[in-house]
Each structure stands twice: as C-alpha cells, then as structure tokens.
C-alpha positions in Angstrom: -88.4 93.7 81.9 -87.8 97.3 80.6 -85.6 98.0 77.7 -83.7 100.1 79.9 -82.7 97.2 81.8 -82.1 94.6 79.3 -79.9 97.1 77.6 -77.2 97.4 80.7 -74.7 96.5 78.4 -71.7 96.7 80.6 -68.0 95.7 80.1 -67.1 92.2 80.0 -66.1 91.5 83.7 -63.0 89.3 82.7 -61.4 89.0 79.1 -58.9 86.3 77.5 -58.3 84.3 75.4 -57.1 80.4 75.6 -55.4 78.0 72.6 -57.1 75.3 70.6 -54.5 74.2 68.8 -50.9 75.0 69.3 -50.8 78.2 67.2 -53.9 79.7 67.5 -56.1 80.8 70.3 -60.0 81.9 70.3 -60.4 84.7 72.7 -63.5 85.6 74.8 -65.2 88.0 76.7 -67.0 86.7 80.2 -70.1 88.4 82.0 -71.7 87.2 85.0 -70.5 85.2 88.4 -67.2 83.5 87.6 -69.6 79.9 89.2 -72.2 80.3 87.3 -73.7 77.9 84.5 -71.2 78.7 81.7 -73.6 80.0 78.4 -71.6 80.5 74.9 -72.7 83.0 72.9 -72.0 83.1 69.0 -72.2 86.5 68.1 -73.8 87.9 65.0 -72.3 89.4 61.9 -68.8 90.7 62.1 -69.2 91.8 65.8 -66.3 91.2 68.7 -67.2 89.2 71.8 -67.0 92.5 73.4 -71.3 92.8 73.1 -73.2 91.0 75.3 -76.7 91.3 76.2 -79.1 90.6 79.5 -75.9 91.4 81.5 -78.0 92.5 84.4 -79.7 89.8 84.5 -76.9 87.1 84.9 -76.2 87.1 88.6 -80.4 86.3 89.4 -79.9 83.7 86.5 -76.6 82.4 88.0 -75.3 82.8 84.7 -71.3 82.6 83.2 -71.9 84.4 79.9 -69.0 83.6 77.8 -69.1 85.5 73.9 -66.5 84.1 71.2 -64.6 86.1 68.5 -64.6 83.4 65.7 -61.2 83.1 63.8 -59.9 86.4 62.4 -62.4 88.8 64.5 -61.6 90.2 67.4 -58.8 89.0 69.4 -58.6 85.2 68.5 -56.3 84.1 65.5 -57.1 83.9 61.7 -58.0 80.6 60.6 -58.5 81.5 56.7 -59.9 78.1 55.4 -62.0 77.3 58.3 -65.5 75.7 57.6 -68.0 75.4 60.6 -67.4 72.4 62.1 -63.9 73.9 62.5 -65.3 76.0 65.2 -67.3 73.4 67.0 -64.0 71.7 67.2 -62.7 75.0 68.8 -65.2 75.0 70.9 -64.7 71.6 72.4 -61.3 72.5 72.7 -61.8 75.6 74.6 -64.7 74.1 76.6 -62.2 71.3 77.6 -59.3 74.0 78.1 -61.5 76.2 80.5 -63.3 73.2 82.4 -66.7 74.0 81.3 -68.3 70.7 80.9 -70.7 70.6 78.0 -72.0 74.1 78.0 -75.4 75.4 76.3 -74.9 78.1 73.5 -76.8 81.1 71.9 -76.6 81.6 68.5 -77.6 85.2 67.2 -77.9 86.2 63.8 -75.2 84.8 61.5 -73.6 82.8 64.6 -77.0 80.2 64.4 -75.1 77.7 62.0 -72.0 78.3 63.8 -73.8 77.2 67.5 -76.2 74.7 65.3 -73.1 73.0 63.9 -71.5 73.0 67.9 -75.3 71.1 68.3 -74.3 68.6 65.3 -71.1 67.9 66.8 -72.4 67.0 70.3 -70.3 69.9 71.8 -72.7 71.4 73.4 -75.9 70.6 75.9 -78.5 73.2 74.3 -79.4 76.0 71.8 -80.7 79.0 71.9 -80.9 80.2 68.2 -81.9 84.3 68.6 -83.2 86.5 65.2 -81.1 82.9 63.3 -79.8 83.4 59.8 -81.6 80.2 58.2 -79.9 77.4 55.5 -80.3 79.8 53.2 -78.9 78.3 50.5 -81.5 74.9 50.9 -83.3 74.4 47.5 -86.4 74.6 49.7 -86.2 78.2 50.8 -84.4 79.8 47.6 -87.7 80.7 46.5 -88.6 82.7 49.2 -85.2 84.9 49.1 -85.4 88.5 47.6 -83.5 88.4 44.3 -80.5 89.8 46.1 -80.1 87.9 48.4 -80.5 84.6 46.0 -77.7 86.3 43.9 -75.3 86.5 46.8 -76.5 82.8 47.7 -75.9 81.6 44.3 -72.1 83.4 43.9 -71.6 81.9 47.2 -72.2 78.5 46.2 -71.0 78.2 42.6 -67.7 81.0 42.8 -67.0 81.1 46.4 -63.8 82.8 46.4 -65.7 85.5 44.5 -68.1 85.6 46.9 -65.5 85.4 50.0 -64.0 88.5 48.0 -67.0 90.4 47.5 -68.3 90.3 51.3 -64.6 91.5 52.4 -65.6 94.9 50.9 -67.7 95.2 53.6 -66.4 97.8 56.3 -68.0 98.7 60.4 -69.6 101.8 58.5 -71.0 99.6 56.0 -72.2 96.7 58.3 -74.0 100.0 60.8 -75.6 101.2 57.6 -77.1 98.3 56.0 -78.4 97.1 60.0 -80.2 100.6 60.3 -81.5 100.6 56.2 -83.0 97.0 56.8 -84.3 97.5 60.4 -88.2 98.3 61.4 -88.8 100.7 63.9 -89.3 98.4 66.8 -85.7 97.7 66.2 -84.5 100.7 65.5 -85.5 102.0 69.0 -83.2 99.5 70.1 -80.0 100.2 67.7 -80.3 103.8 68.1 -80.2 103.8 72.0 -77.6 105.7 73.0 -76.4 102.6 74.7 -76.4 100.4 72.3 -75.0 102.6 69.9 -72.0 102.9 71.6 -71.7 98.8 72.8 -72.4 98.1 69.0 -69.5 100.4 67.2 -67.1 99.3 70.0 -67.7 95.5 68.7 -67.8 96.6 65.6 -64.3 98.1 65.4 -63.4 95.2 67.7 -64.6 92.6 65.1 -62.7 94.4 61.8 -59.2 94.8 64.1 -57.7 92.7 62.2 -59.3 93.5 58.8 -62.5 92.0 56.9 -61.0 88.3 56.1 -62.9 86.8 59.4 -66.2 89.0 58.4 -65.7 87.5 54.5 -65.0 83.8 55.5 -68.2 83.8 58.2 -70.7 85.3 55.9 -69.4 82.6 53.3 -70.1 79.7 55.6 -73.5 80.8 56.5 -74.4 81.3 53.2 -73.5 77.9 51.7 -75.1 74.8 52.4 -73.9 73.2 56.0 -72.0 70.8 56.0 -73.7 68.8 58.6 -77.3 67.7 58.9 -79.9 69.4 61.2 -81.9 66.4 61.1 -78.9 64.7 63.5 -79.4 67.2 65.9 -80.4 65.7 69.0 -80.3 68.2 71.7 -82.8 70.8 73.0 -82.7 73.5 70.2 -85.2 76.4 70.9 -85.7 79.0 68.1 -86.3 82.9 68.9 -87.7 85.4 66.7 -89.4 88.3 66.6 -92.9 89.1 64.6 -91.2 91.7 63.1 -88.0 90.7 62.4 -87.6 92.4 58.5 -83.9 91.1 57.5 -83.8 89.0 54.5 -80.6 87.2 55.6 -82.3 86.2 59.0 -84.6 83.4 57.9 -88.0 83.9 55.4 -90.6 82.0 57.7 -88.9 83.1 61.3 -87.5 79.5 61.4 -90.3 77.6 61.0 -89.1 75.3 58.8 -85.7 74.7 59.9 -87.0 74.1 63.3 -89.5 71.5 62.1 -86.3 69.9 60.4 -84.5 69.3 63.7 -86.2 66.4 66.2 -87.6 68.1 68.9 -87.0 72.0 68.3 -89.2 74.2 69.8 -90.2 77.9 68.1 -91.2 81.2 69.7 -92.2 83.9 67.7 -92.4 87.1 69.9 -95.3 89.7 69.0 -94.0 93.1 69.0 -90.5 92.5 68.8 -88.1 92.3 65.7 -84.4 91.4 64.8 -83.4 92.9 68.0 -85.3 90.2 70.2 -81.6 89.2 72.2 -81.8 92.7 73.8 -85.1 93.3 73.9 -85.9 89.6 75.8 -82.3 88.6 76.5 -83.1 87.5 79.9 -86.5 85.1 79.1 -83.9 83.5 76.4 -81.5 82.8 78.7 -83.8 81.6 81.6 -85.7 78.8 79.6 -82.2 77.9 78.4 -80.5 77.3 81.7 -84.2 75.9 83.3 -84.3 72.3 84.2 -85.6 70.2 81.3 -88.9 69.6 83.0 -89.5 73.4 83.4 -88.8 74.0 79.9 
C-alpha cells in the first residue's frame, strides 16, 4: 500500500464523548462504518484522539476505529491521580456505555501500557502494540537505556512528583522538536509530509487544550513500573515495530523481550520501516488484528 494512501488522514467522521463515572467523561474520535468491528486506539505521547491512521482503509476492513483522549488531553476530563488501570476501568465503562462488546485495541507509542494494562484487566479481546514504549523501568532493561533516559526513569520512580513536574514543561513545540531530533529518515519522510504535519500539530494543540497535567501524569505512568503483570496477560497480543525504529523511550530490543514475557505474544519487526510503522503499515496492523484467530 503506498504511503500516499496510508496517510489519508481525514477528519474523524463522528466525535463525542460519553461518562465513566458521574463527573467525568472520556471523549473520542470515530473513523470508519458506524457497524463495523469497533478497534480502540490509545494514542501516543500527548496527542488528541483527533489522529488516526489507515483511515482509507477502514470501510474494506469493516473497521469502527475509535481513538481515546486519556484524562486531561483533549476533550475528556482531568483525572490528576490516575494510574493505568484507571483507564482500563474507563474503558470498560465506555465500552459498556457505547455497546461495544469486548473490543480489540492498538496501542501506539506511550499508549502500549495503557492498552497492555486494558489486556491485564480482561477489557479488551486483543492487542495490537505499534512502535510500544517498553517497561522501561524493569531492572532487566535499565541497562540498555541511554543515560538520559535511565535518569528520567530513575526520578520517575524514586521523586515522582518531581518527575510529574519536570515532564509538564514539555509544550506541542517541544514534543514536534524532540519527534523530528530523534527520528531516522525513513520516518522523517513520514512526519514531514505535508499531511501529516498538519494531522499531527492539530492533535498536538488538541492534546495540550487543557494544559500539560494529562501529558505529565501519562509520561509518569509509562515510565514507572506497571502496576499489573504482563505475564497474566492472556489474550492475543501482537507486537509491531519497525527495524529502524531509533527512539530510546520506544523499547531497546523492538519488544523482544516484553513479548517473550506475555504467554503467547507474537513479534513482527518490519524491515525498512521505523517509529512511524502505524502510518506506514496501518492497514496490515489492523487486518491481522480483526482476522479470525485461525487466519492470524
């Protein structure tokens, strides 16, 4: 499929936003025919439901693309001491809200542990984990971290409302800088398409509305150790990642060991393609997720 398709990143055909709980509500952004199979999708770092990916795709697939905000991005509500099962428990709220059944989910980026701990919880039926931020802060991989990286790791862990404060500094300029400074040039082809460019600022601006506490709080759950085990997961859990995927807060061995650490996982590692493997193959991603299990 050409990169010209796979980057129709249109509008979101139908936007809202349904409660959880009785004050707050997590708000969403749809794709696709309103009957298809209903796919999550846990965006990455500090970016709005408003991006989607394989959007041309979705009517062959008969596919009902459905992107969260998490808490404090976006349109849905704060929830400022959130941990991630708190959103798996949103999303079996929403799911049961919306009449969705027990819906597969794609994790991209730093929304892996949020759609890993949805797996943990049972709230979902499968996972596709796309470009993943890994456990980072497991004692097995800390070796394997750039020094800056560990530091942020290690803050995160030991003064965590230092570390919360810290990653608020972060702004939508900041976030589109550090992407483009840490990106290869297989990637960069993608994030400088005029297209994307313009898809990825929108969500951007979408994802800091409401200021940089949702950004902080994410990046300080993904960085601390989970709070559920992998090793419990007992759904289909495929891992995606490109060859030459070169971001240090992705995962160091393209999620070969966290995939050996959940029963039955399955790993593709994509030659030729980086970080930006959900728009580059969004459609293959979302085909073997949706396949029957015997065609998987």
């Amino acid at each position: 499929m050409s990169l010209e398709l796979e980057l129709d990143l249109g509008a979101p055909a139908r936007r809202g936003a349904t409660h959880v709980a009785a004050d707050r509500r997590v708000a969403w952004s749809e794709w696709g025919p309103p009957d298809g199979a209903p796919v999550l999708f846990a965006p990455g770092a500090a970016t709005s439901s408003a991006l989607g990916f394989a959007t041309a795709a979705l009517d062959r697939l008969g596919v009902r693309l459905i992107a969260l905000d998490r808490p404090g991005l976006g349109r849905s509500d704060p929830n400022p001491d959130r941990s991630l099962l708190d959103f798996a428990a949103d999303v079996r709220a929403l799911a049961a809200a919306r009449d969705l059944g027990v819906p597969a989910i794609v994790g991209f980026s730093q929304g892996a542990p949020f759609a890993l701990a949805c797996a943990a919880q049972g709230v979902v039926s499968a996972v596709a984990i796309v470009a993943g931020t890994d456990e980072l802060a497991a004692p097995a991989l800390r070796d394997a971290l750039p020094p800056e990286v560990r530091r942020l790791i290690e803050q995160a862990e030991h003064d965590p409302l230092a570390g919360e404060s810290f990653f608020r500094g972060m702004t939508p300029a900041m976030m589109l800088e550090m992407l483009h400074s840490l990106s290869p040039a297989v990637d960069l082809a993608v994030y400088c398409h005029p297209r994307f460019v313009a898809a990825f600022r929108e969500a951007l601006d979408e994802g800091f509305a409401q200021g940089p506490a949702g950004y902080g709080r994410d990046t300080l759950l993904a960085m601390r150790r989970w709070p559920f085990d992998v090793q419990s997961i007992r759904i289909p859990v495929h891992f995606w990642y490109g060859r030459h995927d070169a971001s240090p807060f992705h995962s160091p061995d393209l999620g070969e060991s966290l995939a050996r650490r959940i029963p039955g996982a399955t790993r593709t590692v994509v030659d030729g393609a980086g970080g930006a493997l959900l728009w580059t193959h969004g459609a293959a991603i979302l085909e073997s997720l949706v396949a029957p299990p015997a065609d998987r």
